[in-house]
FIGU-41339 format. One line per field, with one value per atom (N, C-alpha, C): atom name; y, x, z. Coordinates in steps of 0.2 Angstrom, whole numbers, always signed. Example, Ala and Ser with C-alpha at 12.3 -4.5 7.8 and 13.67 -1.06 7.14 Angstrom:
BEGIN
at: [N_CA_C_N_CA_C]
py: [-28_-22_-16_-11_-5_+0]
px: [+66_+62_+66_+64_+68_+64]
pz: [+39_+39_+39_+35_+36_+39]
END
This chain:
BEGIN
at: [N_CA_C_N_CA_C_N_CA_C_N_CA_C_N_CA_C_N_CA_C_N_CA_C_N_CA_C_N_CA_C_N_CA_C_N_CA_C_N_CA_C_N_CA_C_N_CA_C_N_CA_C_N_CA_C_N_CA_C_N_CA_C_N_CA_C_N_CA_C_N_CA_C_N_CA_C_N_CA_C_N_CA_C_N_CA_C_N_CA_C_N_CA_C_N_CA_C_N_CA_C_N_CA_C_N_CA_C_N_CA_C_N_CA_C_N_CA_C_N_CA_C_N_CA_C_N_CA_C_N_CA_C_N_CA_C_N_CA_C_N_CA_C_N_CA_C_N_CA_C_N_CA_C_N_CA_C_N_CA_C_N_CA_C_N_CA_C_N_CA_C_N_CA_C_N_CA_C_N_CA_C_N_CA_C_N_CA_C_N_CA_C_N_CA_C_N_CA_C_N_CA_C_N_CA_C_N_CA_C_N_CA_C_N_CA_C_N_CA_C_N_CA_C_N_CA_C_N_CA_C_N_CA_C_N_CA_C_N_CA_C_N_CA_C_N_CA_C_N_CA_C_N_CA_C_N_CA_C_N_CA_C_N_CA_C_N_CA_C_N_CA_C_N_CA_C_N_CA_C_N_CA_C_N_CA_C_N_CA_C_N_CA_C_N_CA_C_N_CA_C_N_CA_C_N_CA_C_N_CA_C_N_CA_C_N_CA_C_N_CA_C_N_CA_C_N_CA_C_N_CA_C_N_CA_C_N_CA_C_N_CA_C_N_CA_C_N_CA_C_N_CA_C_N_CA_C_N_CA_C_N_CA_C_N_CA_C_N_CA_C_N_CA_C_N_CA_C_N_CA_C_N_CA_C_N_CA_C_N_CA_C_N_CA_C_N_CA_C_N_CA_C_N_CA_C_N_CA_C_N_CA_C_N_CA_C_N_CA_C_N_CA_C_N_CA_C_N_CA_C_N_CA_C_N_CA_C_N_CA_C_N_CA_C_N_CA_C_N_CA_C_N_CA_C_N_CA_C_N_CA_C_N_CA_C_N_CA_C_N_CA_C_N_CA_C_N_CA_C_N_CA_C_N_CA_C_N_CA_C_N_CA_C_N_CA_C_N_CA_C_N_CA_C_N_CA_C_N_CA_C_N_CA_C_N_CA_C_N_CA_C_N_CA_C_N_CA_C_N_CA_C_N_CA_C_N_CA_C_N_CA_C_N_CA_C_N_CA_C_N_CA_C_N_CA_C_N_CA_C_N_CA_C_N_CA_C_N_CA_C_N_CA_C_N_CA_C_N_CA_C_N_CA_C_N_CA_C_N_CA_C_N_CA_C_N_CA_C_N_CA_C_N_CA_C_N_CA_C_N_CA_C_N_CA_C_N_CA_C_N_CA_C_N_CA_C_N_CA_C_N_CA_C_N_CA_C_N_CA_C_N_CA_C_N_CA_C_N_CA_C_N_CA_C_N_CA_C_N_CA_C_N_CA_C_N_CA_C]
py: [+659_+652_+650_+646_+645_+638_+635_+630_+624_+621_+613_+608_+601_+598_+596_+596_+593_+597_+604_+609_+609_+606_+604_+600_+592_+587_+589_+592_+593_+596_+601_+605_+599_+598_+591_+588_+586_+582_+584_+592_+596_+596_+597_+599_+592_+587_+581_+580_+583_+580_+586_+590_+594_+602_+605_+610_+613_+619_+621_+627_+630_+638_+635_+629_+625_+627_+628_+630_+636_+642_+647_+649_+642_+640_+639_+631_+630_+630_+635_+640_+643_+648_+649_+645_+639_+634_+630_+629_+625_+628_+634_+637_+639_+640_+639_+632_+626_+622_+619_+620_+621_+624_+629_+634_+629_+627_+624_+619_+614_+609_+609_+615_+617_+622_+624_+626_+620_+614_+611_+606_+605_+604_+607_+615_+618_+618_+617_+617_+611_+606_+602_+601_+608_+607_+613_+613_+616_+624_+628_+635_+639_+642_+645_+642_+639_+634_+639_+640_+644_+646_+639_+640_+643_+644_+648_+644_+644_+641_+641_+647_+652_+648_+647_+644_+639_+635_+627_+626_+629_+628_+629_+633_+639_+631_+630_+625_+618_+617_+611_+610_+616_+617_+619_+619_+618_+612_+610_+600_+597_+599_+594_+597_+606_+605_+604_+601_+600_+593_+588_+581_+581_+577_+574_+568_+565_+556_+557_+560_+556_+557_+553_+549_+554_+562_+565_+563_+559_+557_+559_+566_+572_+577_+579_+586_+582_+576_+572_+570_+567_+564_+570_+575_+581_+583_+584_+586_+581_+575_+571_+569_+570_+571_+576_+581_+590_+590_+585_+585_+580_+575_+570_+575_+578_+583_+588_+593_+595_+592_+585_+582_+580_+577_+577_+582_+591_+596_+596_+596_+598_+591_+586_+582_+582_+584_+586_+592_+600_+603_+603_+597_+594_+590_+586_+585_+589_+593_+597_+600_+604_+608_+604_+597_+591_+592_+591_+589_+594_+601_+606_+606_+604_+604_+598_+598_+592_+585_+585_+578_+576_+579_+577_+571_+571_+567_+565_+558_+556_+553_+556_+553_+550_+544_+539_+543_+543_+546_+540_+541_+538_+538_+537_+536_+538_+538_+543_+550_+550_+558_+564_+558_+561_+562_+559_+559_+565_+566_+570_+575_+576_+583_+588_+595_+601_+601_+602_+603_+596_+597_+590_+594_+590_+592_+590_+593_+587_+583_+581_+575_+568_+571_+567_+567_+570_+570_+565_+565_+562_+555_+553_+546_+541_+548_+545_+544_+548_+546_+540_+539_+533_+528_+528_+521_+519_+525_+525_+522_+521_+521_+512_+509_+502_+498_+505_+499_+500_+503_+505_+498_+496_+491_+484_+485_+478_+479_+486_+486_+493_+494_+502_+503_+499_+503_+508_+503_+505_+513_+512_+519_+524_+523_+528_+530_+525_+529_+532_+533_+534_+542_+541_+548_+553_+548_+551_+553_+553_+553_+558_+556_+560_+568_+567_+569_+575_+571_+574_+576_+575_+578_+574_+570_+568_+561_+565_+559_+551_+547_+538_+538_+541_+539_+544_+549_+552_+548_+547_+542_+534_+533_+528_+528_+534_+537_+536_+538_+541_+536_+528_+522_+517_+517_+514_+509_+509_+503_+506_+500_+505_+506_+510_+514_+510_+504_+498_+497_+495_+494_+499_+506_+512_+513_+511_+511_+503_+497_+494_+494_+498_+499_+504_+509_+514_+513_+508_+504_+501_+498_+494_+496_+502_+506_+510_+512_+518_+512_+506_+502_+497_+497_+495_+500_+506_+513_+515_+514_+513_+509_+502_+497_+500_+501_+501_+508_+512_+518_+519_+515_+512_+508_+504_+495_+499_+503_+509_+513_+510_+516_+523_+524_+529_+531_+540_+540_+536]
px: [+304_+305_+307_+310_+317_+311_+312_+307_+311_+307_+311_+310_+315_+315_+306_+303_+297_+294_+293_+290_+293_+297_+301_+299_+298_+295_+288_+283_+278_+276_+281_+283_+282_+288_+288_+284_+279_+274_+269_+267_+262_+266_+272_+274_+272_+275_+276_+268_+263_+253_+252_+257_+256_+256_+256_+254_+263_+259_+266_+269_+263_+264_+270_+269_+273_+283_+285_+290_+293_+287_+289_+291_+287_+288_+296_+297_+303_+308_+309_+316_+319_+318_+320_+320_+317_+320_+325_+325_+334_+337_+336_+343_+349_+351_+356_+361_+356_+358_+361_+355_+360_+364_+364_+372_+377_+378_+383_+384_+381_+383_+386_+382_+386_+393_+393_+401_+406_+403_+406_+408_+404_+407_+412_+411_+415_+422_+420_+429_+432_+430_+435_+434_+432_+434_+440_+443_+448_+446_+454_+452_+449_+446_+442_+437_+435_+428_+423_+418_+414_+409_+406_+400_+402_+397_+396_+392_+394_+388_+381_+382_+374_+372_+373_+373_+369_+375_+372_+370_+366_+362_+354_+355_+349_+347_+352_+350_+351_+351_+350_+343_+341_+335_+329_+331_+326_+325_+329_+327_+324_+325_+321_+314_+313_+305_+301_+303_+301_+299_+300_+301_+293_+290_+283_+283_+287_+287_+291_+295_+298_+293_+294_+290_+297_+296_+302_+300_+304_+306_+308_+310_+311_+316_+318_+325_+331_+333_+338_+340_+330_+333_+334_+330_+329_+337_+339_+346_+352_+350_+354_+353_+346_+347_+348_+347_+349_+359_+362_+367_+369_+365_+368_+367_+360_+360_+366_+369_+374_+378_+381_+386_+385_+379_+377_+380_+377_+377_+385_+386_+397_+398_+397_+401_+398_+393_+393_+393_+397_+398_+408_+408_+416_+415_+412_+413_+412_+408_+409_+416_+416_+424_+429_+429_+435_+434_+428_+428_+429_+429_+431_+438_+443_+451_+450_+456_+460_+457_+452_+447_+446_+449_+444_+447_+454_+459_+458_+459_+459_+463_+464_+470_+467_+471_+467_+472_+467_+469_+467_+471_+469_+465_+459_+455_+457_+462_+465_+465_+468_+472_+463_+459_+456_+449_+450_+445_+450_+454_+458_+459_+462_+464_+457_+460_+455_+451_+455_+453_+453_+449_+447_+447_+453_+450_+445_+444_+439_+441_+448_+449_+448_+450_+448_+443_+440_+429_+427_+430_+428_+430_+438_+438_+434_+432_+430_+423_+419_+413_+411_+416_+419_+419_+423_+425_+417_+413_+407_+402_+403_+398_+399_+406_+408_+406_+406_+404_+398_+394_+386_+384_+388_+386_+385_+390_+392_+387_+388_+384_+381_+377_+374_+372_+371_+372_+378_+384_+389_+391_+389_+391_+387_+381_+378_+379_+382_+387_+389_+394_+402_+397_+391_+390_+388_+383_+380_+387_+389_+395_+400_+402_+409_+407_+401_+398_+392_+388_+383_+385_+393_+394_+390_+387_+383_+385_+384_+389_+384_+388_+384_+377_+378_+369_+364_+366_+360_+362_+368_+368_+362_+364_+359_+353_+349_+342_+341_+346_+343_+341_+347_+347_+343_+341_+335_+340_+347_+349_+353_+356_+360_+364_+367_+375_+381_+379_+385_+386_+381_+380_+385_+382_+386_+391_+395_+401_+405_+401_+405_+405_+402_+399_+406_+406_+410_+416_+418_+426_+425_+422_+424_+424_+419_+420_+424_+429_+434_+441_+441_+446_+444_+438_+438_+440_+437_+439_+447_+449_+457_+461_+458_+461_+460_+453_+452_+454_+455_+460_+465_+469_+476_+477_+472_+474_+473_+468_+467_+474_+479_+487_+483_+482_+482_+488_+488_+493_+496]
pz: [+585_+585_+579_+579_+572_+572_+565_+561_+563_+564_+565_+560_+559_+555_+554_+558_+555_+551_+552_+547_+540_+539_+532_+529_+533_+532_+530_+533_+531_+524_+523_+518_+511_+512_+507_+505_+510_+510_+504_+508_+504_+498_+497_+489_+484_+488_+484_+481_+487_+486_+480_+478_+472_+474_+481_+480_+479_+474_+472_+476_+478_+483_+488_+491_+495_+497_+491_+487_+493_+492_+493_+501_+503_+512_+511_+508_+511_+508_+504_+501_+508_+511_+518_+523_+524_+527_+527_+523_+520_+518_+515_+510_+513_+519_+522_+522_+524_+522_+518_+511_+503_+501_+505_+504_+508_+514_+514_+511_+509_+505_+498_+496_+489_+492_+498_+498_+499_+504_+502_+496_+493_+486_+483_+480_+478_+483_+487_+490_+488_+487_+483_+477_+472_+465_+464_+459_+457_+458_+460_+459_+451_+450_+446_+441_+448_+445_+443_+437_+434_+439_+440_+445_+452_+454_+462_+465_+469_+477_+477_+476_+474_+468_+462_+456_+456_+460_+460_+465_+470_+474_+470_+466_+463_+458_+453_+450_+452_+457_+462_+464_+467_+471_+464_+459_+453_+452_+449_+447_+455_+463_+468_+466_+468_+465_+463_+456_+449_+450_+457_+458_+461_+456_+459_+461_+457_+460_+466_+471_+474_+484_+484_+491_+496_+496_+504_+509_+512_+521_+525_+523_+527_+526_+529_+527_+525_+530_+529_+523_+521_+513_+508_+508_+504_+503_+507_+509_+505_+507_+505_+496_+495_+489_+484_+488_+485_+485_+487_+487_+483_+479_+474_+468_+468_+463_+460_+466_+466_+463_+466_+462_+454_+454_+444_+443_+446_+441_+441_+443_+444_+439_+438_+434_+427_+427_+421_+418_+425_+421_+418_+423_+421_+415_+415_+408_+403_+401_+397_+397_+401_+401_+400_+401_+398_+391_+388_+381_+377_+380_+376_+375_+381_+383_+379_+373_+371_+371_+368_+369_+374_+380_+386_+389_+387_+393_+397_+400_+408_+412_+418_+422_+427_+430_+435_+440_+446_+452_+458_+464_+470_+475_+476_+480_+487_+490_+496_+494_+488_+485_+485_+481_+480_+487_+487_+497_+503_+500_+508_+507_+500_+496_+496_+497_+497_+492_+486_+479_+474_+472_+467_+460_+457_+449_+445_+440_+437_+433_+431_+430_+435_+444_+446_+449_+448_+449_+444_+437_+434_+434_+436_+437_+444_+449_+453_+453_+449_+445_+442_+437_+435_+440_+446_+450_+454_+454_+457_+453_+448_+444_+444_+443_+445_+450_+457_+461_+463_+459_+460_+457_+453_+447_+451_+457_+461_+467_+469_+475_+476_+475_+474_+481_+487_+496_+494_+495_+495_+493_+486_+483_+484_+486_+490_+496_+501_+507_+505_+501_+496_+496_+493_+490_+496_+498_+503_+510_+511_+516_+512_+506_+503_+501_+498_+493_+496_+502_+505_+511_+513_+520_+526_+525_+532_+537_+539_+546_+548_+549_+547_+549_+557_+556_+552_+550_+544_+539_+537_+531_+533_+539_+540_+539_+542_+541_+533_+530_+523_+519_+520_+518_+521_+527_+532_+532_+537_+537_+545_+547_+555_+551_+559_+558_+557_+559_+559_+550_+549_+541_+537_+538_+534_+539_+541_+543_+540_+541_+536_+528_+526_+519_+518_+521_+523_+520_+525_+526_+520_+516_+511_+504_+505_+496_+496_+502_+504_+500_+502_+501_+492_+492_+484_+479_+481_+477_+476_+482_+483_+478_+479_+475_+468_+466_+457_+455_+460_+455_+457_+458_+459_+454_+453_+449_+443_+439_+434_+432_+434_+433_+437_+441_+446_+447_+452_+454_+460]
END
């Protein structure tokens, strides 16, 4: 009998109430699933990215264990937060690699180019990091769709779940940071 979303939730629970053996439950319960998400990740970074899937799942799933404070709601958020981790660990291991290359140049790229295309470089990882961090400023739902959606792979209603809001909301949340991001790395001399 395969383990269902609640035994993960439970997991959590126990882990977050301190127990730490907890851990060695639900590494086999989700590691699959973190292996997807970090493959998709790396699929939209450049070819001969240093890290591996394997990698950055390994130290993904370090930093969530290590989390006493946070109150898990289930595999959904686990997941969706095991996926903002991922993207920290990639941008900042892009930025380093920027700053080792020629001071660490940047070019503004399109919010299309960069949402559709396979490969993401890390110049535009980084501007779009940059554009998220702007509208996080204005509106921080927003760019947590953005994350959660672009970034965590999850389709509106998990994103829904993860944000306690409907699916109407993150679908207009959706539509609107998809078209401000547009606009500010465009209006940024973008390509």
């Amino acid at each position: 009998m395969d383990p269902g979303p609640g035994d993960v939730t439970k997991l959590l629970g126990e882990l977050a109430g301190g127990r730490r053996d907890a851990v060695e439950e639900l590494v086999p319960l989700v590691y699959a699933e973190l292996r997807g998400i970090a493959a998709r990740h790396m699929r939209r970074e450049s070819e001969g990215h240093t890290l591996q899937p394997t990698a950055l799942v390994n130290e993904a799933y370090m930093k969530l264990v290590d989390q006493t404070r946070v109150d898990w709601q289930g595999r959904t958020h686990f997941l969706a937060v095991a996926s903002g981790a991922m993207r920290r660990i990639l941008i900042d291991h892009a930025r380093g690699r920027l700053r080792a290359k020629r001071g660490g140049e940047f070019r503004r790229v399109d919010i299309d180019d960069v949402l559709e295309k396979a490969a993401c470089t890390e110049h535009d990882l980084m501007d779009l990091t940059e554009a998220l961090e702007r509208l996080a400023a204005l509106d921080e739902r927003q760019a947590r769709v953005v994350e959660l959606r672009y970034f965590g792979g999850l389709s509106i209603e998990e994103t829904a779940e993860v944000l306690g809001v409907s699916p109407a909301t993150v679908s207009n949340d959706w539509a609107f940071a998809r078209t401000w991001l547009r606009r500010e790395l465009r209006g940024s001399g973008g390509a």
